[in-house]
C-alpha positions as CSV (number, residue, x, y, z in Angstrom):
1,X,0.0,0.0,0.0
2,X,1.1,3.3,-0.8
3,X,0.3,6.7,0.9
4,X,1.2,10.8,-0.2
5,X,1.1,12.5,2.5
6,X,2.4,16.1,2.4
7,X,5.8,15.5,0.4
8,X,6.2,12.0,1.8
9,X,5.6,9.0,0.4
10,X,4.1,6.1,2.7
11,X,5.1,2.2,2.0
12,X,3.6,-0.3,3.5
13,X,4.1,-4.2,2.4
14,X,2.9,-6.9,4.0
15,X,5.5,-10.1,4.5
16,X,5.7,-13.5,5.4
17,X,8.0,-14.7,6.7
18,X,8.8,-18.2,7.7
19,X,8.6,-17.8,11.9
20,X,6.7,-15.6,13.1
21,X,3.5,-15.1,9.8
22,X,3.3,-11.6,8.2
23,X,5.3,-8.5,9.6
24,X,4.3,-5.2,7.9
25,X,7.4,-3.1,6.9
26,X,7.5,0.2,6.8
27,X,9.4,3.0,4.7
28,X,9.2,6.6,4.2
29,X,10.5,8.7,1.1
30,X,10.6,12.6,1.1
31,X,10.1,13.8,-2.4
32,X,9.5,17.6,-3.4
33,X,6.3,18.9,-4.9
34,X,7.2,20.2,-7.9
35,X,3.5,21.0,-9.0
36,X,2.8,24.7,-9.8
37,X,0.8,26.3,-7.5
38,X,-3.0,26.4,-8.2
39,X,-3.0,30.1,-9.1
40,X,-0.6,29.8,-11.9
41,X,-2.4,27.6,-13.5
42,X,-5.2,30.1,-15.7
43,X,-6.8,29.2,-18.7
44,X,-7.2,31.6,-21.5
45,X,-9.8,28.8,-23.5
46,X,-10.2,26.1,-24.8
47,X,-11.3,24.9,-28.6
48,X,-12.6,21.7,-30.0
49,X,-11.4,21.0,-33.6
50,X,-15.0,20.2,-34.9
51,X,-14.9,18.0,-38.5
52,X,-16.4,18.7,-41.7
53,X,-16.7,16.3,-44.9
54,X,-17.4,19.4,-47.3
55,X,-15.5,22.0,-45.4
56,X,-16.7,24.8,-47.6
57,X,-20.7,24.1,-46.8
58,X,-19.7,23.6,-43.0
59,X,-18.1,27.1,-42.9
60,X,-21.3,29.0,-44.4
61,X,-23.5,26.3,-42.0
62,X,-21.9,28.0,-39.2
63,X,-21.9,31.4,-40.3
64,X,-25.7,30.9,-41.1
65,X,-26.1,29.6,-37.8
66,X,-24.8,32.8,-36.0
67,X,-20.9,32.1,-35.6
68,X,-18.4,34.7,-37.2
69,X,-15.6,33.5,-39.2
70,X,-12.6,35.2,-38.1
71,X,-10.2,33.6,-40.0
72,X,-9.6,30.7,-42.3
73,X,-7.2,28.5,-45.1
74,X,-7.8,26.2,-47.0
75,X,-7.8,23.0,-44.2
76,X,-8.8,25.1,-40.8
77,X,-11.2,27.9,-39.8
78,X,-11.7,30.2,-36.8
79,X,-15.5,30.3,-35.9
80,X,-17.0,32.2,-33.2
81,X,-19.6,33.9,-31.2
82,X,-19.0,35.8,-28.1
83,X,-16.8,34.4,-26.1
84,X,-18.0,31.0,-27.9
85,X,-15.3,29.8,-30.4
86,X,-14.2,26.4,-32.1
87,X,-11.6,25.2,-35.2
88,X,-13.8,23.5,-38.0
89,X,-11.1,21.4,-39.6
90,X,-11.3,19.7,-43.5
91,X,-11.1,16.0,-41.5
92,X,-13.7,13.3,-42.2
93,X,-14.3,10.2,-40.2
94,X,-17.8,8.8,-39.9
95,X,-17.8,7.4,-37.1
96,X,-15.6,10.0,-35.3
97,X,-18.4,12.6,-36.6
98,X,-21.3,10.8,-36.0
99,X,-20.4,10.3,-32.3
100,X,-18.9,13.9,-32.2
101,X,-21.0,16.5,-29.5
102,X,-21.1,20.1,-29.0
103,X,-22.6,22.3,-26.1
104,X,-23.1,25.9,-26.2
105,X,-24.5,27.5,-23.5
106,X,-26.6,30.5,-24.2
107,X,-28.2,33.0,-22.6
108,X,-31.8,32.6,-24.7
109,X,-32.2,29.5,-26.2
110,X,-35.9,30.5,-27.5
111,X,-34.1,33.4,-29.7
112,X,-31.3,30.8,-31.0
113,X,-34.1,28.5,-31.9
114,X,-35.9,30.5,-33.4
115,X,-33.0,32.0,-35.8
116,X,-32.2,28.5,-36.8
117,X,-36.2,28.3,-37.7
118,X,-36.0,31.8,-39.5
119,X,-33.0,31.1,-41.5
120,X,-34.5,27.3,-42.6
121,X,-31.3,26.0,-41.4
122,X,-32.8,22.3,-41.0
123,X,-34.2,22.6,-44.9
124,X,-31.4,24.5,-46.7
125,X,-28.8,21.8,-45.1
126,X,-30.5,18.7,-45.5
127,X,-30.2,18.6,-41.7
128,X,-32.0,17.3,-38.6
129,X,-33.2,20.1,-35.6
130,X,-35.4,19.3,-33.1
131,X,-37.1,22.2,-30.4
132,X,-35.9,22.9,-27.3
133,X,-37.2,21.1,-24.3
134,X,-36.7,21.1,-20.7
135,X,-33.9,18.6,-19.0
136,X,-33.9,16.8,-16.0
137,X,-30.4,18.1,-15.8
138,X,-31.7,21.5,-15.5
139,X,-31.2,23.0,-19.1
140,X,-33.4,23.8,-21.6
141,X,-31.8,23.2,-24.7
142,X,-32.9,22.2,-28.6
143,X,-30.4,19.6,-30.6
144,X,-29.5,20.5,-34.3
145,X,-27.3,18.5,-36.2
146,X,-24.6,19.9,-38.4
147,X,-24.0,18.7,-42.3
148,X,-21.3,16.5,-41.0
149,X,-22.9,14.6,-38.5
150,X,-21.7,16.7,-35.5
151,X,-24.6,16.6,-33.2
152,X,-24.9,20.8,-31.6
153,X,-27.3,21.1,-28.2
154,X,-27.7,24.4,-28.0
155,X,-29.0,25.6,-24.7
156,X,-29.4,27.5,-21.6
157,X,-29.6,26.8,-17.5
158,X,-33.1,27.0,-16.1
159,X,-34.3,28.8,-12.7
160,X,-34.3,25.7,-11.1
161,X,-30.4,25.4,-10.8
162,X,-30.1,28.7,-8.9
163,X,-28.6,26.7,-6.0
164,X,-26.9,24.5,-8.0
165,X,-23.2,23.4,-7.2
166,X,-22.3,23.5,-10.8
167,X,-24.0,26.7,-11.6
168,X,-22.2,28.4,-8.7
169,X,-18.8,26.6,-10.0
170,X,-19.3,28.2,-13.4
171,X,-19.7,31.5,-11.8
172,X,-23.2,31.5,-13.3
173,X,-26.3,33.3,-11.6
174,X,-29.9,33.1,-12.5
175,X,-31.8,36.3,-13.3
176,X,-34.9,36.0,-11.2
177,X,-37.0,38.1,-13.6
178,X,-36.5,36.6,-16.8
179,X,-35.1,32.8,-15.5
180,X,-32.3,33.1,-17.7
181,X,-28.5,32.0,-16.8
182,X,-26.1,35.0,-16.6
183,X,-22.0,34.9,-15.4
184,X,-20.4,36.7,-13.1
């Protein structure tokens, strides 16, 4: 059995031995912690490289669907929205895509859904959308599915995690008139 404790490292092993049955013997090792403190260790983001089979229709998908394109070759582009961002990458694998998953928190699902029903984003793409509902995991959220395969839920907290754990994690609060989620 092995213990850290504080910069020392516990070791405990059982024995036999042939007079007198199992003796325990102990050791202690003093190591240094060489982990970075806590407070050093920020994030500025982080970015999922999203595929697309025809990366030229994936790129006006997600333009169409409310993300700017900031920048883009001819293999990777820069998509985002707010403080919302992603790499689409020319990359194809079906069954990497079709068990690919995004979620984008918002702050009014009801308006994003209704965009994607304004712009016929399910018709013009030949792709599957489906209205937003209430979880039992407190979100309300609608699922669209991109030309790739990439399944998108696209959603936002509900009044019901106000005391939430994770909501208070995220630095999220819950506007009591309107019942949407808001940070800081």
């Amino acid at each position: 059995m092995v213990a850290l404790i504080a910069g020392r490292r516990e070791v405990v092993e059982p024995r036999r031995t042939a007079d007198v049955g199992y003796v325990y013997l102990r050791a202690t090792i003093t190591f240094e912690d060489t982990r970075a403190p806590v407070d050093e260790l920020r994030t500025v983001e982080v970015k999922a490289f999203v595929p697309a089979e025809d990366f030229t229709r994936s790129k006006q998908f997600y333009q169409d669907l409310g993300f700017e394109l900031l920048w883009s070759s001819d293999e990777l582009a820069y998509l985002r929205n707010g403080v919302s961002s992603f790499l689409l990458q020319k990359f194809y694998n079906k069954e990497h895509a079709d068990n690919f998953m995004m979620h984008l928190l918002v702050d009014n699902v009801e308006a994003w859904w209704s965009h994607v029903q304004a712009r016929g984003l399910a018709a013009k793409y030949g792709v599957r959308a489906e209205p937003p509902a209430d979880r039992p995991w407190g979100i309300r959220d609608f699922v669209i599915i991109d030309p790739t395969g990439v399944l998108w839920r696209i959603g936002e907290y509900r009044a019901n995690w106000e005391d939430s754990r994770l909501t208070k994690l995220a630095g999220l609060s819950i506007d009591s008139e309107t019942e949407r989620c808001r940070s800081g």
